[in-house]
C-alpha positions as CSV (number, residue, x, y, z in Angstrom):
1,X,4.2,-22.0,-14.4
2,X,1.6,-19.9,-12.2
3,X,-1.8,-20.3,-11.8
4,X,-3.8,-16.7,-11.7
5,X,-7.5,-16.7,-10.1
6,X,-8.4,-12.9,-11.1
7,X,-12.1,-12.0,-9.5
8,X,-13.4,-8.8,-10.1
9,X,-14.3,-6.3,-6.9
10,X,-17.8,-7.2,-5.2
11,X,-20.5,-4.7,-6.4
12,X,-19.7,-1.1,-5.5
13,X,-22.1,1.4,-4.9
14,X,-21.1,3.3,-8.5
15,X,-22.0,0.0,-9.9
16,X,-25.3,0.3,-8.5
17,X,-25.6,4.3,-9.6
18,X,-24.1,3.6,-12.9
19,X,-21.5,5.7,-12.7
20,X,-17.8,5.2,-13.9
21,X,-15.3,4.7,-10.7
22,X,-11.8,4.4,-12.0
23,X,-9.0,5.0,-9.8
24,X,-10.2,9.2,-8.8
25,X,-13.6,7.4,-7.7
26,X,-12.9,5.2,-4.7
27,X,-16.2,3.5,-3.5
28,X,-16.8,0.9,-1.4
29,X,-18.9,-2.5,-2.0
30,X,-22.2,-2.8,-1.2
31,X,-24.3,-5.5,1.2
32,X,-24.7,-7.4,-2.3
33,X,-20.8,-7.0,-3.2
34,X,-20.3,-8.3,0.3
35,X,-22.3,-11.4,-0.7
36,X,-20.5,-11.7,-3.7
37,X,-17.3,-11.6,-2.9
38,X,-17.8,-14.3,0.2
39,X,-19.7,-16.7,-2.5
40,X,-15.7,-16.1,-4.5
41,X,-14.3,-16.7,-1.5
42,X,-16.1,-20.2,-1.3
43,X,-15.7,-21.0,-5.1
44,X,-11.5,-20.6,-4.3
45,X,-11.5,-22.5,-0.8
46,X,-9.8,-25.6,-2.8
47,X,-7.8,-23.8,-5.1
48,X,-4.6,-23.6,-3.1
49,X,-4.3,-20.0,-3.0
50,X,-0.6,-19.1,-2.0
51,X,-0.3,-15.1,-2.4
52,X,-3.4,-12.6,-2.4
53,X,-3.0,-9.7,-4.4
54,X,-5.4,-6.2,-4.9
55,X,-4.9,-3.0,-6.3
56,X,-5.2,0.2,-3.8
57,X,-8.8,1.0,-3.9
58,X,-11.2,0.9,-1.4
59,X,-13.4,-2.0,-3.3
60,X,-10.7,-4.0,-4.4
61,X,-9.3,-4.3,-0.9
62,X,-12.9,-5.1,0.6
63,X,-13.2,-7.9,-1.6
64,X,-10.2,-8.8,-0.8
65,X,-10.3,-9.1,3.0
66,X,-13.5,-10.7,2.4
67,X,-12.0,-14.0,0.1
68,X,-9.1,-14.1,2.5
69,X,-11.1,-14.4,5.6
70,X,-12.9,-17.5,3.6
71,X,-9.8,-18.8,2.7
72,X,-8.4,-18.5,6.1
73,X,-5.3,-16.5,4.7
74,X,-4.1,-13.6,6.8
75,X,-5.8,-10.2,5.9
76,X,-2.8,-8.5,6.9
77,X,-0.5,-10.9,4.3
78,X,-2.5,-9.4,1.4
79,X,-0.2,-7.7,-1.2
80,X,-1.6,-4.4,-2.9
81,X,-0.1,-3.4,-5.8
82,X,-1.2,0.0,-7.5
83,X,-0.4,-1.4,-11.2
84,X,-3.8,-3.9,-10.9
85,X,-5.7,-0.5,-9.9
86,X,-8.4,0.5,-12.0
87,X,-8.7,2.6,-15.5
88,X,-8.2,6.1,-14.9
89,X,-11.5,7.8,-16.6
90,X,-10.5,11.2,-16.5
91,X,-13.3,13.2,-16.8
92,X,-15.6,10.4,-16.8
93,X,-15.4,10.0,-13.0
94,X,-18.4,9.8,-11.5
95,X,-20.1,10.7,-14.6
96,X,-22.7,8.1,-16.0
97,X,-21.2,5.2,-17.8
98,X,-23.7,5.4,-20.8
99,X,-21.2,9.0,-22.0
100,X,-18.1,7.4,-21.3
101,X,-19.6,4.0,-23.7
102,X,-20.6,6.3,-25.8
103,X,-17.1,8.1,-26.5
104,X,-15.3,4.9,-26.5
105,X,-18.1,4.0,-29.7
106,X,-17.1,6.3,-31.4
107,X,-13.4,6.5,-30.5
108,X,-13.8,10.1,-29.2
109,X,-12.5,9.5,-25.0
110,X,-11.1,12.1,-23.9
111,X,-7.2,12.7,-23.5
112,X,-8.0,13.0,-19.6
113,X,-8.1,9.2,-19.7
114,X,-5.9,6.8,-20.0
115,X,-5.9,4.9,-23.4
116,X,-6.2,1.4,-23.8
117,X,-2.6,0.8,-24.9
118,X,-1.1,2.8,-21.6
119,X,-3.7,0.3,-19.5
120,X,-2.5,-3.0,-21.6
121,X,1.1,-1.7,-20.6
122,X,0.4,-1.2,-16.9
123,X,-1.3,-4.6,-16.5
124,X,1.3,-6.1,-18.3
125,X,4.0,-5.1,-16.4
126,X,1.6,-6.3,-13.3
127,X,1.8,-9.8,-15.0
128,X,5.4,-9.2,-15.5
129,X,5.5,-8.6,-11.5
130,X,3.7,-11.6,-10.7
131,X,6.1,-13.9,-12.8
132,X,8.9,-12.8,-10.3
133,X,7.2,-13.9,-6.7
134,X,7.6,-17.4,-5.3
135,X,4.0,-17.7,-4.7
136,X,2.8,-20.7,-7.9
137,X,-0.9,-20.5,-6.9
138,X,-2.0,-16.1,-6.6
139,X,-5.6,-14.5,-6.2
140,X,-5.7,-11.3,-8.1
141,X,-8.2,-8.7,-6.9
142,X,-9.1,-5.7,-9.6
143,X,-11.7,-4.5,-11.9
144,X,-13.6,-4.2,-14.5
145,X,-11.5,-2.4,-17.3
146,X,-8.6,-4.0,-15.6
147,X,-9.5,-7.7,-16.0
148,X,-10.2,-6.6,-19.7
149,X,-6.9,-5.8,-20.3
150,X,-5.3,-8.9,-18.5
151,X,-7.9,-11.2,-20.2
152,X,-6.5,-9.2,-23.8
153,X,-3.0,-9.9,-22.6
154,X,-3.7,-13.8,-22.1
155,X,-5.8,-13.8,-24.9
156,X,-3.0,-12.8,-26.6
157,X,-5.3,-9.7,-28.4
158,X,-4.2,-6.6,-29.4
159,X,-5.3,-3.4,-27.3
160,X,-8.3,-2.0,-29.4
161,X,-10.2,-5.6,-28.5
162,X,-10.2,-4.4,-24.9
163,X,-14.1,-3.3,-24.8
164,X,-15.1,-6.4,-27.2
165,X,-14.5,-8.3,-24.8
166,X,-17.9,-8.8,-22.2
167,X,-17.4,-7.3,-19.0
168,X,-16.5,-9.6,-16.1
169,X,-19.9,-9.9,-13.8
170,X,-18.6,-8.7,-10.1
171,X,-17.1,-11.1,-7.8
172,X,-16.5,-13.6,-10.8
173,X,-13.4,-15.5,-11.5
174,X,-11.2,-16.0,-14.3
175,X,-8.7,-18.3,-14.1
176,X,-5.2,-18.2,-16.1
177,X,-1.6,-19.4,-16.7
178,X,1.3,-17.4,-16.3
């Protein structure tokens, strides 16, 4: 059995201009995210952290670097894997959050994004992944809609529950069993 600690990217700037970033929008963390993510960094010094995983973005890989240099773990050791990469928004990106909430309400998103059924499948083949390494204690480091769909997958919840589920705060932890 494996031991998960998935923390959500440090605040980005489209967090701050409320505007969706999925994996066409690659932002980087703010002064605040910074913060954040070195507080994570802190929370998961005793945690025995073997393996540090991030999806490709910009954000993700920030935080990243940022735990790992508070955990003493080589930056350059840090696995990225494009499956824990964010929701693809389609034409959402960079547009205000409140229209792509909106949609999703009222089950009207656009075909340009990806569905929450293609996302559970991605993140569970991420899971899937994981199961395989060595590693028994692994820092995960992805997003929002991402750590919706792995906390569905744990949860054991179907796909439609992704967005009933409250948002992760940035830089937060949840911490699972594989």
């Amino acid at each position: 059995m494996k031991t998960i600690f998935l923390v959500r990217h440090g605040e980005s700037e489209s967090n701050v201009a409320g505007l969706m970033s999925g994996t066409g929008k690659d932002v980087a963390i703010t002064v605040k995210g910074r913060g954040q993510a070195k507080k994570a960094g802190q929370e998961l010094k005793d945690k025995g952290i073997e393996l540090i995983v991030c999806s490709p973005l910009k954000r993700t890989q920030e935080t990243a670097s940022i735990i790992a240099v508070e955990l003493g773990y080589d930056v350059k050791q840090i696995v990225i894997n494009p499956l824990f990469t964010e929701r693809s928004y389609g034409i959402y990106e960079g547009g205000p959050m409140d229209e792509f909430y909106k949609d999703s309400d009222n089950n009207k998103v656009s075909e340009s994004a990806e569905t929450t059924e293609q996302m559970h499948k991605r993140l569970s083949e991420a899971l899937d992944w994981l199961k395989t390494l060595d590693a028994k204690t692994i820092l995960v480091v992805s997003h929002g809609g991402a750590s919706r769909a792995v906390r569905v997958i744990d949860q054991k919840l179907h796909h439609s529950h992704m967005y009933k589920l409250e948002n992760m705060q940035n830089a937060s932890i949840y911490e699972f069993r594989l």
